[in-house]
C-alpha positions in Angstrom: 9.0 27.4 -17.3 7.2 27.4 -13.7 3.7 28.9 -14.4 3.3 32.2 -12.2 1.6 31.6 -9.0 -2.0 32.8 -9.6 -4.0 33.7 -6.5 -1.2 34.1 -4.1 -1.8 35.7 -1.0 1.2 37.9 0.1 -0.1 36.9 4.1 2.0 36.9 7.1 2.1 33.9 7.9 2.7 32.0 4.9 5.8 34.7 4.1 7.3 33.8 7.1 6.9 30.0 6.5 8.2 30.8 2.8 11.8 32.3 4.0 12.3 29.5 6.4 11.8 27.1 3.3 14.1 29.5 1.1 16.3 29.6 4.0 17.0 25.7 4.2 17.3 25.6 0.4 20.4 27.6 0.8 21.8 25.2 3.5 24.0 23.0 1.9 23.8 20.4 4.6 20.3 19.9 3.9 19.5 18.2 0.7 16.0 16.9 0.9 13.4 19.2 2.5 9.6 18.7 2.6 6.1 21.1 2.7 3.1 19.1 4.4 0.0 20.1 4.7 -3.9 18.3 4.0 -5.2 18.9 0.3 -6.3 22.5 -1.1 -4.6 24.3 1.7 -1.9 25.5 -0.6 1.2 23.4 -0.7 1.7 23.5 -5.0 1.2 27.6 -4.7 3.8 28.0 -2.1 6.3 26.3 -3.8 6.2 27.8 -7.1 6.1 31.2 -5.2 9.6 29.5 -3.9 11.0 28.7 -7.3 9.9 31.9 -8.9 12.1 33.9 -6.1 14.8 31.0 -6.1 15.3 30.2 -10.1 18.0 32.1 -11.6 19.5 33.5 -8.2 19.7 30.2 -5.9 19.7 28.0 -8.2 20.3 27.7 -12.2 17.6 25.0 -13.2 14.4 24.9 -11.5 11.4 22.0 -12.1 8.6 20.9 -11.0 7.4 17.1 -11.6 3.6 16.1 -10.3 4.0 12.3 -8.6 0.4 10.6 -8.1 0.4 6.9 -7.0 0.6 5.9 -10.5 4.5 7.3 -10.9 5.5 7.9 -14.2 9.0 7.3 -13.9 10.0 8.0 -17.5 7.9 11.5 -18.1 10.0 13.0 -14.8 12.7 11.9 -16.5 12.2 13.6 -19.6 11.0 16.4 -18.0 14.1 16.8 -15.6 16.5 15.9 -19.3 13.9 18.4 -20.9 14.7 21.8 -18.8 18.3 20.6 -18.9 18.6 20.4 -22.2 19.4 16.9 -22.2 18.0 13.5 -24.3 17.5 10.2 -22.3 18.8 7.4 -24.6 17.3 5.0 -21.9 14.7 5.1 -19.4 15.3 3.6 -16.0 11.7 2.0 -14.1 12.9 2.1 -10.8 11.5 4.6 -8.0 14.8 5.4 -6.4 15.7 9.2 -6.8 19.2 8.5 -8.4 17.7 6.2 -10.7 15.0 9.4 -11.6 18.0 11.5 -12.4 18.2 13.8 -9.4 21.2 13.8 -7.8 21.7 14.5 -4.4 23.9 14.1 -1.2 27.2 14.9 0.0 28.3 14.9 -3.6 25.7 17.3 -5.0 25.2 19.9 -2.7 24.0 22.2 -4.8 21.1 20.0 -5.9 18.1 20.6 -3.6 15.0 18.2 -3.5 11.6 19.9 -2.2 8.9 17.8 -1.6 5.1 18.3 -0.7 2.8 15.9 0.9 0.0 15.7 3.2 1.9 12.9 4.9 4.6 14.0 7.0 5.3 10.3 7.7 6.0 10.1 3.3 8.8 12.5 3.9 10.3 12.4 7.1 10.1 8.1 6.6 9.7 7.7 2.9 12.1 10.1 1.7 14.1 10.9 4.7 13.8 14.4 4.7 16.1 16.1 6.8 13.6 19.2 7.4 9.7 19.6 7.2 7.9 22.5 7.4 3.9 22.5 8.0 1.5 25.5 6.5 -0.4 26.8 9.1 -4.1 28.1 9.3 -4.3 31.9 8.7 -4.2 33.4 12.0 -7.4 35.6 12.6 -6.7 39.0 10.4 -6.1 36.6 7.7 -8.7 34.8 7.8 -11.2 37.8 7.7 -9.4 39.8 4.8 -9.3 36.5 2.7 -13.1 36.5 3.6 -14.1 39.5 2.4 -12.9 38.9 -1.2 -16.4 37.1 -1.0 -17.5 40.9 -2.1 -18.2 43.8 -0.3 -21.4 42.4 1.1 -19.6 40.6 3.9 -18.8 44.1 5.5 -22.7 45.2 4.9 -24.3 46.0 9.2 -27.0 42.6 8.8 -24.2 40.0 7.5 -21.0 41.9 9.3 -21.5 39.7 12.4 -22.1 36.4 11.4 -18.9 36.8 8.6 -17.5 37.2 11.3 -17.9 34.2 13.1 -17.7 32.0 10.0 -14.1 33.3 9.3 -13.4 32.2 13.0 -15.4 29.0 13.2 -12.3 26.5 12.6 -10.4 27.5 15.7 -13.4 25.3 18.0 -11.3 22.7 19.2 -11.6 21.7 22.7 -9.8 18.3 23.9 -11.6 18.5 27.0 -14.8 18.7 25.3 -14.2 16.3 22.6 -13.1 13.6 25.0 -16.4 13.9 26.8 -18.2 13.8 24.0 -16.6 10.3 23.0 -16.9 8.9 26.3 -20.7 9.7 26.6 -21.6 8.5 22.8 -19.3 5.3 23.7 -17.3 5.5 21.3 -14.4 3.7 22.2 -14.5 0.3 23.1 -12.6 -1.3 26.4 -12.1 2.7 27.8 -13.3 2.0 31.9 -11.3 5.6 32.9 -11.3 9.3 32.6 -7.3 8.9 31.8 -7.9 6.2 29.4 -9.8 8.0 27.5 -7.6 11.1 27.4 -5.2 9.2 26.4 -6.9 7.6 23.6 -7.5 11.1 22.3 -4.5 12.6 22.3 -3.2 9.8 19.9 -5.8 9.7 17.7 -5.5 13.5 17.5 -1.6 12.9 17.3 -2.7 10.8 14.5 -4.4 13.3 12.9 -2.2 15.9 13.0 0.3 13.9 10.9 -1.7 13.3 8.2 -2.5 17.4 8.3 -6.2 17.0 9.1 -5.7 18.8 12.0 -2.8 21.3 13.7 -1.6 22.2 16.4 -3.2 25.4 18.6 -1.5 27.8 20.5 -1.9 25.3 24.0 -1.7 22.0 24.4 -5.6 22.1 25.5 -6.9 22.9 22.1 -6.2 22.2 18.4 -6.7 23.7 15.2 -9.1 22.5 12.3 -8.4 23.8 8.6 -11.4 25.9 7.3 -11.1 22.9 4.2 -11.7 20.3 6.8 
């Protein structure tokens, strides 16, 4: 049984991201689909919030397996056998997904594999996902609600104000201003130029952005840090 998903947060923004996911669950020409976003932001909480909605009325078996870099080929196997009500006479030790037991494809459309990662290069690359979908920060309203569970202190005339700006604090990012920065503490080597430098930036924010450290804002001047970060 998926454990219910304790602390959920019925906001806007990760509903919306939520239906998109159950929406390409239901497309049959997508078999492999993946969640990214950096650690603690909520990927594992989303997606059993997916398979409570889904199990039962999308789909008729529903599991979820835990891979660290250490896989355990032969428990998700069990598992998967497990919830099926299947017995594996013989462990496979290979990492391929067939070989796991989860079939998917042309042949088994109606076998849907939903991954989470912080990398979007492990799914797009690494498991050839065929859709990705990235959790976003909690746009302002969001943010302050979530903030005030801190207790009703937070909403007290002395502290009101500064709450305030802590619950905003992570949307500070300024390309502009951090180029500048990096070009007058020298921190890139061989960088003569104003455009070299901006450059430079941009992939190394590009970079970062991949590996969910940091998101994308709402103009291409600025960029989003998660309050985790």
């Amino acid at each position: 049984m998926v454990p219910p998903a304790k602390g959920y947060e019925e906001f806007e923004s990760r509903t919306s991201v939520l239906n998109e996911i159950i929406e390409a669950l239901i497309d049959n020409s997508v078999s492999v689909i993946g969640v990214h976003a950096m650690d603690g932001i909520g990927k594992t909480t989303l997606v059993k919030k997916i398979t409570r909605k889904v199990k039962g009325k999308l789909f008729d078996s529903v599991f979820i397996a835990t891979l660290t870099q250490a896989i355990d080929i032969e428990k998700i196997q069990n598992r998967i056998a497990e919830l099926l009500g299947l017995k594996f006479e013989e462990q496979s030790a290979h990492i391929d997904i067939e070989e796991v037991g989860i079939p998917f494809g042309n042949e088994h459309k109606s076998c849907e594999l939903l991954l989470t990662s912080r990398e979007l290069s492990v799914l797009t690359n690494g498991m050839d996902a065929k859709k990705h979908f990235s959790i976003r920060l909690l746009n302002e309203k969001e943010a302050w609600d979530l903030f005030k569970k801190a207790g009703d202190c937070v909403e007290s005339f002395s502290l009101k104000p500064i709450a305030t700006e802590v619950a905003k604090k992570c949307h500070n990012g300024l390309i502009e201003k951090l180029m500048r920065y990096i070009v007058g503490l020298g921190l890139f080597g061989g960088v003569n130029t104003m455009e070299e430098a901006r450059n430079k930036v941009l992939t190394v924010i590009a970079n970062l952005k991949v590996s969910s450290l940091l998101l994308d804002s709402d103009d291409d001047e600025h960029f989003d840090i998660y309050d985790v970060v």
